[in-house]
N, C-alpha and C positions, 0 to 999 in steps of 0.2 A: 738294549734292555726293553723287555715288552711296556715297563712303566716310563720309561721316554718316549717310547712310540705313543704312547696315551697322549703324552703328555703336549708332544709335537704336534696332534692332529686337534689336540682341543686348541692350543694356541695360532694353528694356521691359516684358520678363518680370521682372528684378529689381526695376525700378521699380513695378510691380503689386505686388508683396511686398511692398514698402516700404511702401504707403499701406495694405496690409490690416494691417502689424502698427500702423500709426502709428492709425488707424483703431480695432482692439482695445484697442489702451493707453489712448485718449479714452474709450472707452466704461466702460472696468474705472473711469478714473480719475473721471469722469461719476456712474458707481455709488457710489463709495467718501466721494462729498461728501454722498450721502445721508444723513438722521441715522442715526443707530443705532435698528434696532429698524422701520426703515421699508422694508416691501420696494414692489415694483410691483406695480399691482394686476392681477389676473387675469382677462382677456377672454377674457368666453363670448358665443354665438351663440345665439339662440334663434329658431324660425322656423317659419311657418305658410304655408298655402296663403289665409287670409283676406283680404280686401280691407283696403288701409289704409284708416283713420278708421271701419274696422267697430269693434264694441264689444270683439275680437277685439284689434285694434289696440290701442287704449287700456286694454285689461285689460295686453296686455304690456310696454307702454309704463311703464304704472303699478308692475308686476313687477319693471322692471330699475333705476328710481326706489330702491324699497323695497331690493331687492336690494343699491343699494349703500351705503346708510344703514346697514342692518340688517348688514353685514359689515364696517364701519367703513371704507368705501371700498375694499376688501379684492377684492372683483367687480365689474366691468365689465360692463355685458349688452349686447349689441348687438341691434335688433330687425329681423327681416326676415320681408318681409308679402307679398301677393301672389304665393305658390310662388316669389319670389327664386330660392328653393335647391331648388325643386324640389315634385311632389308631396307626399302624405302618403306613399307608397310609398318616394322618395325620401329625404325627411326622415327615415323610420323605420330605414332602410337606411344613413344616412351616419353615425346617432348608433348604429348594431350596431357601426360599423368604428372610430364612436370619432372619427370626421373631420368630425362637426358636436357641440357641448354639448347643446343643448334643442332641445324642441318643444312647439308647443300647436295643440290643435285636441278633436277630439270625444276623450271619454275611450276609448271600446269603439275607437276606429280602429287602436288598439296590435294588436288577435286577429289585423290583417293577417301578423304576423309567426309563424314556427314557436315556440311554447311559451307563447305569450300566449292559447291558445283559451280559458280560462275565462270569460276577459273576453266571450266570446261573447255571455254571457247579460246582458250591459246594453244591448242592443237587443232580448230579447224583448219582443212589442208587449204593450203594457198592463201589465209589470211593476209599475212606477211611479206612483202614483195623481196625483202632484205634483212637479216640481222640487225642494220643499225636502224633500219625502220621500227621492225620490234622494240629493240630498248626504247626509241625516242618516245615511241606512243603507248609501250606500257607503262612507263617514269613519268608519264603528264596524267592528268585531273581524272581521266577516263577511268583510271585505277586505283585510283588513289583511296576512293570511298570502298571499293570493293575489298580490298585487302583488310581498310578497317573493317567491313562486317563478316569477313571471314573468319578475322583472328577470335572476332566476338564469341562467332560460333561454332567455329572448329576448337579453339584452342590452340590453335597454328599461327603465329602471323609471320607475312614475307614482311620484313623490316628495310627487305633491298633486293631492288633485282637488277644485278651488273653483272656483266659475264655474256657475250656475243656465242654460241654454238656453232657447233657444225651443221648445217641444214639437214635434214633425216633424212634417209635414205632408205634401199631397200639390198639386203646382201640376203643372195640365194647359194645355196648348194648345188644344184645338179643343169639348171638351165638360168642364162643370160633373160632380163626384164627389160624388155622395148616399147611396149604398149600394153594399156590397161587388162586389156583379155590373158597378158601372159601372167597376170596375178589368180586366176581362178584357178582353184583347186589345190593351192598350195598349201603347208601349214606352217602357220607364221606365228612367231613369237612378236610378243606384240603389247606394250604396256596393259595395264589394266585400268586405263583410262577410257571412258565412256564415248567419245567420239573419233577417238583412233581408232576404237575395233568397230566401231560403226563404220570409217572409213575403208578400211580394210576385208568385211564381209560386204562393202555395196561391192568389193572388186569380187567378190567371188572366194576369198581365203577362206581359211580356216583358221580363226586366232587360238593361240595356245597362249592361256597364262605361265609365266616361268618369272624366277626371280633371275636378275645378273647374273650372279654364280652358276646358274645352271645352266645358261645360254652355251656354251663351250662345249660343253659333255652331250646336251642337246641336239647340238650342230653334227659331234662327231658319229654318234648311234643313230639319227636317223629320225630321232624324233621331232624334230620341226626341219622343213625345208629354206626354211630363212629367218633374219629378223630383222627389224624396223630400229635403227638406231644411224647416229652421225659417225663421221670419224672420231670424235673426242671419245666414244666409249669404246666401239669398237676395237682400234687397234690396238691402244693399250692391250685389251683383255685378248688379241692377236684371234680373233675369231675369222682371219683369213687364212689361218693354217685351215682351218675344216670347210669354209665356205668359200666357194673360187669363183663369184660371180658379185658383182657389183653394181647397182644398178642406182643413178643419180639422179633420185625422182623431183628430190627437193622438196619435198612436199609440207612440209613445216620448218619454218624456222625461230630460232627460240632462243630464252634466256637460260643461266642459270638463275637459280632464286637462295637467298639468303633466309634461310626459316627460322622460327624461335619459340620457344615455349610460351603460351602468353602470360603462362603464371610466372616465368620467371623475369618477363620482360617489364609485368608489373608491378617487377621488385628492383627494377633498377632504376636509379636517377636520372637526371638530361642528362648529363655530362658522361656517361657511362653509356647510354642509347644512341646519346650521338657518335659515341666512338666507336663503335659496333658499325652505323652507317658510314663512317666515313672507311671504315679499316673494309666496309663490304666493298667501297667503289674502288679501293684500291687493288682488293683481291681480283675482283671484275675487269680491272685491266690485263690484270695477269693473265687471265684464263682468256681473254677475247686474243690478245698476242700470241701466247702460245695454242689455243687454236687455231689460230689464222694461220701458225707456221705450221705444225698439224695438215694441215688444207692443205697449202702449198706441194709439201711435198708428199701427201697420202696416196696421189695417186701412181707415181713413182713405184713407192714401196708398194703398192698393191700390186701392179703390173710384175715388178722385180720377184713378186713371192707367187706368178702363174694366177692370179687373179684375173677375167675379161672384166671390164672397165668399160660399162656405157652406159649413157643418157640418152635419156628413153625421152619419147613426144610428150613432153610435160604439158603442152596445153590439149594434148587428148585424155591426159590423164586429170587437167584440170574440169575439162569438159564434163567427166565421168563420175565426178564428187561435187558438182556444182551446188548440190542440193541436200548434201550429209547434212550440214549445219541445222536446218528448215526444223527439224523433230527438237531440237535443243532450245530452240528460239524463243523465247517471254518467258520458259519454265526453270533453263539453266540458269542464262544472263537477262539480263533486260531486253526485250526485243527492239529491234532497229540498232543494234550493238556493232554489229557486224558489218553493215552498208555505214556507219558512225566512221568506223578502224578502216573502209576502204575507201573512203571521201578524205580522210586525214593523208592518205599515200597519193592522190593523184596531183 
């Protein structure tokens, strides 16, 4: 009847109020059965551009495990892999606003942001004599301050940096990399970190920015002739189907890094922050293991799938970037930073 339909629509605004309060009162009363002393646990995000079932994967998988053991169930970690939530650019940008918890990926990928440049200087080529040199000396005092004035200013802070890489490399499409002169003229994808593509154009490249994702489809059309990464991303993302050259410059090696929003980091407790650090070193384990078995057998697999497989004169290639660092020097990091990091390796 048209006078119950009146009568319906005047009464279904009140009736909407009616089941939000009926609604709130379950949920308060829902709460109030809880014991005492027992809140609900707190869901964070944490998110990378890696391929799932990389070692990537399984380090944060392992992370958010620990994570809620180590907080007494206290956090929740949710894990999101394959750029989910977006590039590294993105990811870095959503945890500045505070609208994503975490991230992981390469440690130095933070300099992308305004007040993080120090960090520039964990891509200088050959800093690093080793992986475990790396952690040891960016986990001591030398860093320690720099991370807090990064978090300060970026809105970024590394809370942890565990997780050994694969040392970078150079994979090309069309010709084998033996010596510095066979990098000129090529176009290389290439982070869009500020001393890697310095590295890169003193060889003569052409750096192409590209995000992950697009590295694959890149490789196969023709649009970069190579790209700058370890075994831990490469294979995963299987960028030896389109690029059949290989070339083991070693030219950096590196951590993964543990990131945080600092506004959300400034919302947690000790007991909550520490659990986050400790659940980072255990992830760091995972990922240093199963890179390392990664390593062992990648070259295998590369060879098996028609790949050349060489290491090239690493110290003509050392010779040939001696000097990339020199432009970065008192402006990136604190000067004498560098000759500091290679007096702690001898």
């Amino acid at each position: 009847m048209p006078g119950g339909d009146m009568m319906n629509r005047k009464l279904s605004p009140f009736l909407a109020r009616g089941a939000a309060i009926v609604l709130a009162l379950s949920a308060a009363a829902a709460g109030a059965l809880l014991p005492a002393g027992v809140a609900q646990a707190r869901e964070m995000k944490i998110a990378t551009i890696a391929a799932s079932n990389s070692p990537w994967d399984h380090a944060m998988r392992a992370f958010a495990d620990e994570a809620g053991k180590q907080s007494g169930n206290d956090l929740q970690v949710h894990v999101y892999t394959d750029g989910q939530l977006g590039d590294i650019s993105k990811i870095l940008s959503s945890m500045q606003l505070g609208t994503l918890d975490m991230g992981y990926f390469g440690l130095g990928s933070v300099v992308l942001l305004r007040g993080a440049q120090p960090l520039n200087i964990l891509y200088a080529p050959y800093l690093f004599k080793s992986g475990e040199q790396a952690e040891r000396i960016i986990n001591s005092d030398e860093f320690a301050k720099i991370f807090d004035d990064v978090a300060k200013k970026s809105g970024v802070r590394v809370f942890a940096a565990f997780g050994i890489r694969s040392p970078r490399a150079l994979q090309t499409v069309s010709r084998a990399i033996n010596k510095p002169e066979d990098v000129k003229g090529l176009k290389l994808r290439v982070p869009s970190i500020p001393i890697l593509k310095s590295t890169f154009e003193k060889l003569g490249a052409q750096v192409v920015p590209l995000g992950m994702t697009e590295i694959y489809t890149a490789l196969g059309r023709g649009m970069i002739d190579g790209q700058d990464n370890g075994f831990d991303l490469s294979i995963p993302l299987r960028f030896h189907e389109e690029a059949k050259f290989w070339a083991a410059t070693d030219h950096a090696y590196e951590l993964t890094g543990w990131f945080i929003s600092e506004r959300v980091w400034q919302g947690l407790n000790d007991k909550q922050r520490q659990a986050l650090i400790d659940a980072a070193r255990a992830g760091g384990q995972v990922a240093t293991r199963l890179d390392k078995e990664l390593d062992d057998n990648a070259v295998k697999l590369l060879k098996d799938a028609g790949v050349t497989y060489t290491q090239p004169d690493k110290a003509a290639f050392k010779a040939a970037l001696a000097t990339v660092y020199q432009q970065y020097e008192g402006k990136d990091w604190p000067a004498g930073m560098v000759e500091r990091i290679q007096k702690m390796q001898e």
